[in-house]
Structure formats: C-alpha cells, structure tokens
C-alpha positions in Angstrom: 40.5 -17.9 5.8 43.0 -20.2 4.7 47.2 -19.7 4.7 46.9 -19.5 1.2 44.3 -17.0 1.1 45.2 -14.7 3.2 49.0 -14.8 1.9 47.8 -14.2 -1.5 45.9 -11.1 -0.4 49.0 -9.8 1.1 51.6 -10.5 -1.8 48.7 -7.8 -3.5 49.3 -5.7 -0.8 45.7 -6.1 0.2 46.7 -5.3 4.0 44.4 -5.4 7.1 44.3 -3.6 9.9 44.6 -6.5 12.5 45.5 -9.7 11.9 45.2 -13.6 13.6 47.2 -15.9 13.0 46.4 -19.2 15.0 48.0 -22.6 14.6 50.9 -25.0 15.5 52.6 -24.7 12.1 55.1 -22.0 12.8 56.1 -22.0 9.3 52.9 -20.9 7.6 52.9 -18.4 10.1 55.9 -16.6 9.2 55.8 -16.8 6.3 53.2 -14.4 6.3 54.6 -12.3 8.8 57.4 -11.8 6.3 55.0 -11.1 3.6 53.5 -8.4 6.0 56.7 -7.1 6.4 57.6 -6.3 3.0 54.1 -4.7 2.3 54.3 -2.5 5.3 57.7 -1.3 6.3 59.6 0.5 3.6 63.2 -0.7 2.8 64.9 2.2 4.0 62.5 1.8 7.7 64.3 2.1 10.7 63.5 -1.0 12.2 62.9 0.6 15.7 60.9 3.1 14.8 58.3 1.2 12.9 58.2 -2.0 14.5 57.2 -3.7 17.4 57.4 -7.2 18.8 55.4 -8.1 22.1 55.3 -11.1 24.5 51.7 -10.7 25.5 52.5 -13.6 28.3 54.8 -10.8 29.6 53.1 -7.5 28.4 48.9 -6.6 29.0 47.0 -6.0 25.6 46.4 -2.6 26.5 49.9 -1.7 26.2 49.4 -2.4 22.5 46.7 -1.0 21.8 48.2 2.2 22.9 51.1 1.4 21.0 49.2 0.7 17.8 47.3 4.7 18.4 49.9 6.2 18.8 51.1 8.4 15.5 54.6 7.0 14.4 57.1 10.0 15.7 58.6 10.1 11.9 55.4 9.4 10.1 54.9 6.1 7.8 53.2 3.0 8.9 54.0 1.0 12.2 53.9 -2.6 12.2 53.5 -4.8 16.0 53.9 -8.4 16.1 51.7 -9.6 19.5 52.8 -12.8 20.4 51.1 -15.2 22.7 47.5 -14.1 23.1 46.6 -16.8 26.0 43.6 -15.1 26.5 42.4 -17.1 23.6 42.5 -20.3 24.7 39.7 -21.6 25.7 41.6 -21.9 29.4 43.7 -18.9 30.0 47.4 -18.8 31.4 47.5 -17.5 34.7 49.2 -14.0 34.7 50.8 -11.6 37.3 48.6 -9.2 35.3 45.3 -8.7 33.7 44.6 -8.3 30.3 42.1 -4.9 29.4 39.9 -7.1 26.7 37.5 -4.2 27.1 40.2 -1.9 25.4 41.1 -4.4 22.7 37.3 -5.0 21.7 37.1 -1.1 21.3 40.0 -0.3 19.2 39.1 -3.7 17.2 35.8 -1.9 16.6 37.7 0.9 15.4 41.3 -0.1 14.2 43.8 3.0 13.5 44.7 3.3 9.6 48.4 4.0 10.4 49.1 0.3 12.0 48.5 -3.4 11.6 48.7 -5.5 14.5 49.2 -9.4 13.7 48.7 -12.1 16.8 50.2 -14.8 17.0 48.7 -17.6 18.7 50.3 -21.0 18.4 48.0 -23.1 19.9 45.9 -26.3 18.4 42.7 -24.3 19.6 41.3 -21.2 19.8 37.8 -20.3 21.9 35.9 -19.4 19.3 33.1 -18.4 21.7 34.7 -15.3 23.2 34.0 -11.8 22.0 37.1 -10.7 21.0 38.1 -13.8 19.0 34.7 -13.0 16.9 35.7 -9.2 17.1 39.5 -10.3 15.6 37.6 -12.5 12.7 34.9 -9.9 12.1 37.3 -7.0 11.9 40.6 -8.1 11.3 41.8 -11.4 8.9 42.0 -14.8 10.2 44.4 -17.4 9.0 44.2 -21.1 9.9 48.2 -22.4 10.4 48.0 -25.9 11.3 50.0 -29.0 10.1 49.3 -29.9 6.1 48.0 -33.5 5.9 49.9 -36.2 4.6 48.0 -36.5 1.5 49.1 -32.7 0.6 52.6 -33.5 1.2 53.5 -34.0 -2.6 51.7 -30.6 -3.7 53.9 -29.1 -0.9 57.2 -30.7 -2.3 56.4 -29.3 -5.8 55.4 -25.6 -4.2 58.9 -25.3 -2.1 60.8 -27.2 -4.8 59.7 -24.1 -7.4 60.0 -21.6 -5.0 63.6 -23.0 -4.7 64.2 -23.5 -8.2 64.4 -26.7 -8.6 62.4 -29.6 -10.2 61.7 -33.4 -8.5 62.0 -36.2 -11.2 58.9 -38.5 -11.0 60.9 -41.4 -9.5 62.1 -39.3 -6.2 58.5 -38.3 -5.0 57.9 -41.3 -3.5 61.2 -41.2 -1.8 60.7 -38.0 -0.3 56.8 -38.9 0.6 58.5 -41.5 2.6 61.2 -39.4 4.2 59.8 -36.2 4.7 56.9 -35.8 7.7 54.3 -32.6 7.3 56.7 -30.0 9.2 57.4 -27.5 6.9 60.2 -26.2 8.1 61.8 -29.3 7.8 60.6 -30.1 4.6 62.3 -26.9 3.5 65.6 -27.2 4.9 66.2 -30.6 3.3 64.9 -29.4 -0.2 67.0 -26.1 0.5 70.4 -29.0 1.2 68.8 -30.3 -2.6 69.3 -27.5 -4.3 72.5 -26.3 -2.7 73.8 -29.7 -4.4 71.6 -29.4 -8.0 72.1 -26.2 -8.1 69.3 -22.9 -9.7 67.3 -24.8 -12.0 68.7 -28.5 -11.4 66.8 -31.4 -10.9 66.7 -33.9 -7.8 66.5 -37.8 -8.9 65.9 -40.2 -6.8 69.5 -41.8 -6.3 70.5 -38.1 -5.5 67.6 -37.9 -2.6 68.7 -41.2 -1.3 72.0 -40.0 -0.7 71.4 -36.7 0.8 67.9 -36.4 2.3 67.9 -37.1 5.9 66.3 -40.5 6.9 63.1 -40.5 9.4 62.7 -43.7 11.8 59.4 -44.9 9.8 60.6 -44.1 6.5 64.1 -46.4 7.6 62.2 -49.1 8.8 60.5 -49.3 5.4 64.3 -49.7 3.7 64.6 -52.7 6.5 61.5 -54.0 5.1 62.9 -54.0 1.5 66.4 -55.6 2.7 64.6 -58.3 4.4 62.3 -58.8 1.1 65.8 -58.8 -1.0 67.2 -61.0 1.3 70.5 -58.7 1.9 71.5 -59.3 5.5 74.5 -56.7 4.6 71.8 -53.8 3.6 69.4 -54.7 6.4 72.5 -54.9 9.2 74.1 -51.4 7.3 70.3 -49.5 7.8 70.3 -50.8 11.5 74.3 -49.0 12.3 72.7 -46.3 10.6 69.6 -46.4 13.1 72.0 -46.6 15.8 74.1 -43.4 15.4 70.3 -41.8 15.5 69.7 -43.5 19.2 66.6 -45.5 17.8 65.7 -47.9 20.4 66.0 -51.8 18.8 62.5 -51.9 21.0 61.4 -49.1 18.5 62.5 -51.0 15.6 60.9 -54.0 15.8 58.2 -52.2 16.9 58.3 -50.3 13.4 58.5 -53.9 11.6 56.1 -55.1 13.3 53.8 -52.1 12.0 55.3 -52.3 8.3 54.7 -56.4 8.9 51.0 -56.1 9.9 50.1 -53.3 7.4 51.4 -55.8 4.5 49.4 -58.6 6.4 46.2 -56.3 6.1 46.5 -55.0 3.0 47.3 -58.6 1.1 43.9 -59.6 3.4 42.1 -56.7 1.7 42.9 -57.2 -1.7 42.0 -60.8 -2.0 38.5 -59.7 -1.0 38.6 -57.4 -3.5 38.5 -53.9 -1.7 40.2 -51.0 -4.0 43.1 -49.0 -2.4 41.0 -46.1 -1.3 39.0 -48.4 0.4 41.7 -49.8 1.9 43.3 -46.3 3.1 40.0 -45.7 4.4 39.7 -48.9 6.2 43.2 -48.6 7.9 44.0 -45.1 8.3 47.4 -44.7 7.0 48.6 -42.5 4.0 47.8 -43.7 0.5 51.6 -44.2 -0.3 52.0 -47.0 2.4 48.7 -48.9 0.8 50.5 -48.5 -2.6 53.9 -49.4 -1.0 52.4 -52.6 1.0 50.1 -53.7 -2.6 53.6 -54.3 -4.2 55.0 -56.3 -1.1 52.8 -58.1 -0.6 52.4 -60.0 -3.7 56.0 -61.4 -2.2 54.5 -63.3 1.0 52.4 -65.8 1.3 49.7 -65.1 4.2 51.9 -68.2 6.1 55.1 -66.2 5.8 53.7 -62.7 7.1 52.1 -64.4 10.1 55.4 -66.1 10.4 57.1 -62.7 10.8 54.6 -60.9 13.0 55.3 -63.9 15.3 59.1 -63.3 15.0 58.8 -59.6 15.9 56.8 -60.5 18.7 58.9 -63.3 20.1 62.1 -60.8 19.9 59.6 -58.4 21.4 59.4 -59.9 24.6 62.9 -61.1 24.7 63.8 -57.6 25.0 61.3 -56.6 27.4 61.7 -59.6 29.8 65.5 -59.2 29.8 66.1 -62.6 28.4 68.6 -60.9 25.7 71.0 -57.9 25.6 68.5 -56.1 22.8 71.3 -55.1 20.3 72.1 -58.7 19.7 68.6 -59.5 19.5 67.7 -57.2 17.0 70.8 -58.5 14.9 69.9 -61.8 15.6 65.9 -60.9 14.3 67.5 -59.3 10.9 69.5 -63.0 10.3 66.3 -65.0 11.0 64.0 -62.6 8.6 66.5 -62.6 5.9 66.8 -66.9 5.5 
C-alpha cells in the first residue's frame, strides 16, 4: 500500500495488528507512527506501560513476539515500535545472535488482538522473496516510504503548506521547486520558518521566500546563471560570498554552470527541431521546471554564445584542476569574463 493509504486508514482508526513500514523517507514513516500512536494509546497511558521501542540489531525477534503476547499488566492496548528488521534485507547484518523467524512467522499467522507491532525498516530494499516479508504483507499492512519524486514536489508544498496553515502565492512555487529537494523533513522545517514569519493563515510570496528559504547549491547556481544573463557582476560576485560561507567548492560551482550552461545549450537545440517540453524532459532527464526554466534562457543566447561559455567553464576547469590558478580568484575572474 501506499503512505497515503495506509495513513488514511489509520486517521479512521482502521488499526492492524502488525505493521511494515519499509523505506528511506524517514518522514513518511513517522508520520505514521504518530498517527498509530494517537489511535492506540490513550492520553492518559502511561507511556511505560503501554509501549515499547526495540532495536532488533540489538534485540532477537522472539523477544518481541513475547512481548507483544503478553497481556498488558493494567489492561488496554500495547503498542511496540521494532526497529531495524535486517533480516529483511535481501543480505542480512551479521549478529552476535540469531533471529527465531520460525516464532515471528507463527504469531504473524496468529497476531494477538491486544497489540500492534510496527517495523521499521529503513532500507532502499526489502527481499520480497522471504517468507516472513510475504507473511508481514499478507497479514499485517505494508507501507511503501521512499523519497517523493521531483515532479510531486509542488503537490507536497501545497499538502504541508495547509497542514501549516498557510497559503503559497502562485509566483513563489517556482522558487521553492528550485530551493527545496524531495526530503520532507526538510521541506517541512523551511515551510514551518514560513509560517513562523506569515503567521496562521498568512500567505508566503515570493520576495518573502527569497529572503528566508534556505538556498540549495543547484538552486544557487541557477541565481548565478540569471546574474550572468542580467549582466550584474555585483549580484553574481554577492551569490558566490554567499556560496562561500556554505563551503561550496569553486570546482563545484563551475561544475554547476557548466550543467545549467549545457542544459540551456540542449534545450535551445531541441526546440529549434521542434520537440515539445515533455519531449524534451523525456529526452534529458531532468525535472520539468529546469526545461521551463532553460526555454526562457535560452531565447537570450545565440548557439555561438552558449558554446562560448561551456568553453569558459571548461577552460577555468582545468585551471583549477592543473594548479595553474589559486581557484577562488579563478572563479571571480570566470564571473567578470561571463558577465562582459
């Protein structure tokens, strides 16, 4: 099942008896461990007496399973978080013990009515072959937590935006496309420092993300790109201080250029053969905002000019790399020749 699914099924209080959650993205899966929460353990719950957290890369399975049969000593429901199920992966950690599958298999055959067990298994894969992951899917609930793709990014900035109260105008999407990457929990905490300055029911324009959203090293090097187009050497030196106090590597920089260069290079190619911009996303492999970001540059350079640049780069490239320049004053020296 999906995130969403499953966490829909628990905000109805539709709860399981056993639970997987599987996946890198650490923030789907608590969120539905929090969601569990609520639903299972009353408010007035002693913590200690109704749940339980295990490191199963420290503790054997069978340890909770017994756990989980056992009645709770002041009645109620028990909740136990399992964390680090290895014996998922389709290679095992090597433990100083061994892990009773046998038992697991049997009570997942028969789960108790009194707990819910949820494991949590952060890893890219799962073996999907073994018994007792198909025992876990058959019998329990399943949830898929791995990184959202880029193109779901703006549906995700609307969702956390409302669950934060706020509203993004239409001309600060694009910004935060650009700035934010597909970690959640990121995402999250700079929409959280958005509406901490907006305020319950505000609303974030662009001018206000620019000032307070935290800049990525990509989304930077895209600001460089629009300095050089403007021709402001002031901006374009300003964004590289800024790039600086982050430790980004001038190597790393023109390396970014270079990419930002070659995309707009590609993409003014494209066009004058006529392919449409999902052909185009297709044909390069990069998210649809950077083809409709590079279509408007690139009506700015002629096909002499870009190739001009890309030669640039690579000439400041290998200055760098063969030592023939201290790389600061290269870089510098780079942003005054792209800006005449």
């Amino acid at each position: 099942m999906t995130y969403m699914d499953v966490l829909q099924q628990v905000k109805k209080k539709q709860i399981a008896p056993v639970y997987l959650l599987y996946g890198t993205e650490a923030y789907f899966i608590q969120k539905i461990i929090t969601h569990i929460k609520k639903a299972v353990l009353p408010d007035e719950a002693d913590p200690s007496e109704h749940l339980a957290v295990y490191d199963l890369e420290e503790t054997p399975v069978q340890e909770v399973v017994t756990d989980a049969e056992t009645y709770p000593l002041f009645g109620g429901n028990k909740l136990i978080i399992a964390n680090n199920p290895s014996f998922l992966k389709p290679k095992p950690d090597k433990l100083p013990f061994d892990h009773d599958l046998d038992m697991l298999n049997r009570y997942l055959g028969q789960p108790v009515d009194y707990s819910t067990i949820i494991f949590t298994a952060p890893y890219e894969k799962i073996d999907e072959r073994k018994k007792v992951t198909k025992l876990l899917k058959q019998n329990g609930v399943a949830a898929e937590c791995n990184p959202i793709k880029e193109y779901e990014l703006r549906s995700w900035i609307t969702n956390i935006a409302g669950s934060l109260g706020i509203t993004i105008a239409d001309d600060a999407y694009e910004l935060l496309e650009s700035e934010l990457t597909a970690d959640l929990h990121q995402m999250r905490n700079e929409l959280s420092k958005l509406q901490f300055y907006v305020g319950s029911k505000g609303t974030v324009t662009r001018e206000i993300a620019e000032k307070l959203v935290s800049h990525s090293g990509n989304s930077s090097s895209l600001r460089l790109v629009d300095a050089v187009i403007d021709r402001n050497l002031h901006k374009a030196i300003s964004i590289y201080k800024d790039l600086e106090k982050m430790k980004e590597e001038p190597i790393g920089l023109v390396a970014l250029l270079a990419f930002q260069f070659r995309t707009i290079l590609r993409v003014k190619l494209l066009n004058r053969k006529g392919y449409s911009q999902s052909h185009m996303q297709k044909q390069l492999g990069v998210h649809p905002y950077v083809i409709k970001i590079a279509l408007q540059r690139e009506r700015k350079f002629s096909v002499d000019r870009l190739r001009g640049i890309i030669d640039q780069l690579a000439d400041t490239d290998h200055a760098i790399k063969q030592g023939r320049m201290e790389k600061g004053l290269a870089f510098e020296l780079l942003l005054h020749e792209l800006v005449q």
